[in-house]
N, C-alpha and C positions, 0 to 999 in steps of 0.2 A: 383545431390546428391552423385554421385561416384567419384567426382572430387578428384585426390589427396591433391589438394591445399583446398580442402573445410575444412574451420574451426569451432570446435563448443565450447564452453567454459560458463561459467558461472560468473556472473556478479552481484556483493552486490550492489545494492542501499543505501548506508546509510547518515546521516542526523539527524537532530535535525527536531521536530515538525513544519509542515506547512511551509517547506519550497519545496514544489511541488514533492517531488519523489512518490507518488500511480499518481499525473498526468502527468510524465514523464514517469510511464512503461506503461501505457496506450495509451500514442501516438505513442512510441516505438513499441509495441505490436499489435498495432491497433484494440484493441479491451478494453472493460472494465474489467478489472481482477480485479484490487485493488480501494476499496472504496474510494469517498473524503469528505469532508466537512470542514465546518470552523475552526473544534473544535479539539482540540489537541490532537495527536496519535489517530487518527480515526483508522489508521492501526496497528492492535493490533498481526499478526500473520505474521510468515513469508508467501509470496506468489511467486509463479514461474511461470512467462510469458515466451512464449515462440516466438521466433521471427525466423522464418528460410526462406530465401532467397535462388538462387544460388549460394553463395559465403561459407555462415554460418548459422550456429543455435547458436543463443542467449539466452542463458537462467537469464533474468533478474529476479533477488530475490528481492522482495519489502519488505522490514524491517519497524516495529516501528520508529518512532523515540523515539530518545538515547535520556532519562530528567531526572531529579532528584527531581521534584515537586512532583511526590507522591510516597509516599511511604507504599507499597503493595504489597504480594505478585503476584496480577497484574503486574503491573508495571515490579519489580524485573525479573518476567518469562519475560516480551518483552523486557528489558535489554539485559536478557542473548542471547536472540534470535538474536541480533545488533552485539552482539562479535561472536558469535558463527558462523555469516552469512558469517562473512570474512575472519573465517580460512581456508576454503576450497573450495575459487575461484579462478578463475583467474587473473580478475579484479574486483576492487573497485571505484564505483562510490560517491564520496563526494559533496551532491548537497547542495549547499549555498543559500541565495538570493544574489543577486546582491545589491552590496555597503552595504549590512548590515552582519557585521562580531561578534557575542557576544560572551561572558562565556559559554554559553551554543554548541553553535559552536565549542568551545575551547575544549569543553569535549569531541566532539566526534572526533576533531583532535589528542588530546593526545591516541585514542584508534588504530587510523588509523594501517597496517600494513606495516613495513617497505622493508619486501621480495615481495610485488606483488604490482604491478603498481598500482597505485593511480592517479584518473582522477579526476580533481575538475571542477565538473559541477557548473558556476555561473548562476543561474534560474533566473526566472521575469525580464530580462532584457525589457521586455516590460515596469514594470512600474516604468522604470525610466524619472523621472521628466525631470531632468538632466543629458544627455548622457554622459557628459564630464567627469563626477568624476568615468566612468566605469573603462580606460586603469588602472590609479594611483591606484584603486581599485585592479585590475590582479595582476598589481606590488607587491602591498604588501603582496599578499596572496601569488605570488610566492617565497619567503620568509621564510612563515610558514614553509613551506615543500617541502618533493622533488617529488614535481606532477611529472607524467609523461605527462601530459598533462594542459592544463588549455583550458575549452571550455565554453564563454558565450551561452546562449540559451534560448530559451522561448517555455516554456514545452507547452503551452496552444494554442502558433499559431505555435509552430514547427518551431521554427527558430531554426536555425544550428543542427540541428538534425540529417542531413544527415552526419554531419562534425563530429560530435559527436560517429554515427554507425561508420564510417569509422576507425575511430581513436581505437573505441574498437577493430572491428575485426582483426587492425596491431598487437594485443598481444593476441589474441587467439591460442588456438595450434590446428595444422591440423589432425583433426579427423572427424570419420565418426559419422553424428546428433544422437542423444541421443534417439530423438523424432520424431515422425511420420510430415511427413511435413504438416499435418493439423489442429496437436495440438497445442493450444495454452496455456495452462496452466495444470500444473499438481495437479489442485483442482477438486473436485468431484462439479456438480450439487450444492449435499445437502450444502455442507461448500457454495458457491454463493450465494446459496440462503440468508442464514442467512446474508450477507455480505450485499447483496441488503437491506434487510431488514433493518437492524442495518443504513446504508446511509440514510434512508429516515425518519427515527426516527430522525438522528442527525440533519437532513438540517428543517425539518418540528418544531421541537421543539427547539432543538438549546441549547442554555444559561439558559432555565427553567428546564431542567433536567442535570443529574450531568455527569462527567466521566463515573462513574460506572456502567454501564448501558449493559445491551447485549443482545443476541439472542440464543433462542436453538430450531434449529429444530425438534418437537417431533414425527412427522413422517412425511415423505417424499415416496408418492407414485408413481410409473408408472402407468400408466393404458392404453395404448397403445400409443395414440402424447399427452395424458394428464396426466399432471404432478398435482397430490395433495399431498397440502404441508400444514402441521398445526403444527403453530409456536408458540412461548410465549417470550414476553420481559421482561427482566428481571428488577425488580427496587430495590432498598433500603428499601421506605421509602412507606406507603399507600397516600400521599401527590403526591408523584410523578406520580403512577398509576391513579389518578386523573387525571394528567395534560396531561398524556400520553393518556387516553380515551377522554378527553374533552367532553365540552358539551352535551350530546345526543348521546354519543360514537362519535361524528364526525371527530375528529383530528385520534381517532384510526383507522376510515375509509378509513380518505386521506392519511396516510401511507401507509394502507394496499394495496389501489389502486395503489400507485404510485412506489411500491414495484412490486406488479404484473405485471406491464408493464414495467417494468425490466427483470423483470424473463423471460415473453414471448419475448423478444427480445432477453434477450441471449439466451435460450436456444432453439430458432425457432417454439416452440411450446406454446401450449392454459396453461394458469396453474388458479387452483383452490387454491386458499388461504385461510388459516382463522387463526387468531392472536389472544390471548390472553397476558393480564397482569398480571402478577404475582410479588409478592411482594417476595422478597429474599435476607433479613437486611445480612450485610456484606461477600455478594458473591465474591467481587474481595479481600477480604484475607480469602476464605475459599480453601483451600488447593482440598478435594473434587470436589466442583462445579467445579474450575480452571481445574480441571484436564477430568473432563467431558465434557469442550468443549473446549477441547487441547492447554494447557497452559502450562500443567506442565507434 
């Protein structure tokens, strides 16, 4: 960690919706920092993993993705958060899928910056049908832009991953870690928690509830290795808090459990949970709520 040659720098993840960057800083990181699920912009707030080795300290920032499908002061705040991420890095990580290049991709190429190296990460190479149309795929994207790199990889089984760290830490500048070598993220407990939480909502309900949807921790205790936490999900609509308690409260149940053993694995201790639904018609453009659970 006193090495003179030891590098530490910080590292924008950004990207368009669902194309793997919360499960690339997570492999990277080696631990669960940033939520995932099917559903788009599951990552709604900047996050900071931290990765430190013999060599470096990586500080990857996990971003929103960059869309223009809603429009909200939601929305608008995790925009700003996409631009904002990569005026003040090192590098810039632009992860793609592999062979699929759209408008939406486009939008956040025209945002890229042109003073800090630009690495385009091509993801899900795993699920390519067809390997062949990968190389002509590189090709044309090296084209777009002046990558500084171009690295295919596969976030999920960690292919070139090592190709990928290596390549960052050639443009980091040689300084001494920012962060303790046993930190891994500069998020508190309470913000995780609600993160877990919000993950097991979206993966457990999915496409029956809307975007707009969130968590607020409303207290978060210690109590010596135990952790009590009592939460409430936010909804729009009394239809939806329906769907989200289900049957006999049971769907509220299997969140809530499958939330908790979340909790206790990340945090190595017992945690006590209890969840409530609360109806909250137009929270993702109320400027207020936004700003109470840091958005704005």
């Amino acid at each position: 960690m006193t090495n003179p040659q030891f590098r530490t720098g910080y590292i924008a993840i950004v990207g368009r919706p669902n194309v793997g960057k919360s499960t690339l800083l997570n492999y990277l990181v080696q631990q669960k920092i940033s939520i995932t699920s099917k559903k788009a912009q599951t990552t709604r707030y900047r996050i900071n993993g931290i990765r430190t080795d013999h060599q470096s300290q990586c500080i990857f920032v996990d971003t929103p993705g960059f869309q223009k499908q809603y429009v909200n002061r939601l929305n608008t705040a995790m925009n700003r958060v996409v631009t904002q991420s990569m005026q003040d890095v090192d590098v810039v990580l632009f992860v793609i899928e592999a062979a699929r290049f759209d408008q939406r991709d486009g939008l956040v190429l025209k945002l890229l910056p042109k003073d800090i190296p630009v690495i385009l990460v091509v993801n899900k190479i795993d699920c390519l049908a067809d390997k062949n149309v990968l190389l002509p795929f590189l090709k044309d994207m090296g084209e777009q832009f002046n990558f500084a790199a171009i690295i295919p990889v596969s976030a999920v089984q960690g292919t070139q991953t090592s190709e990928l760290l290596e390549t960052i830490r050639s443009y980091l500048p040689e300084a001494a870690p920012f962060f303790a070598e046993d930190e891994y993220t500069d998020r508190s407990e309470r913000f995780i928690a609600a993160e877990l939480l919000r993950e097991k909502l979206f993966r457990l309900i999915g496409d029956e509830i809307p975007y707009s949807t969130s968590v607020v921790i409303e207290q978060f205790q210690q109590q010596g290795h135990l952790r009590k936490i009592y939460a409430s999900i936010l909804v729009d609509k009394s239809g939806q808090k329906a769907i989200v308690i289900g049957k006999n409260g049971e769907k509220l149940k299997l969140i809530a459990s499958q939330a908790r053993k979340d909790m206790e694995k990340s945090f190595g201790h017992k945690v006590y949970l209890e969840v409530w639904v609360k109806v909250r018609s137009g929270w993702a453009d109320n400027a207020h709520v936004l700003k109470s659970l840091g958005h704005e």
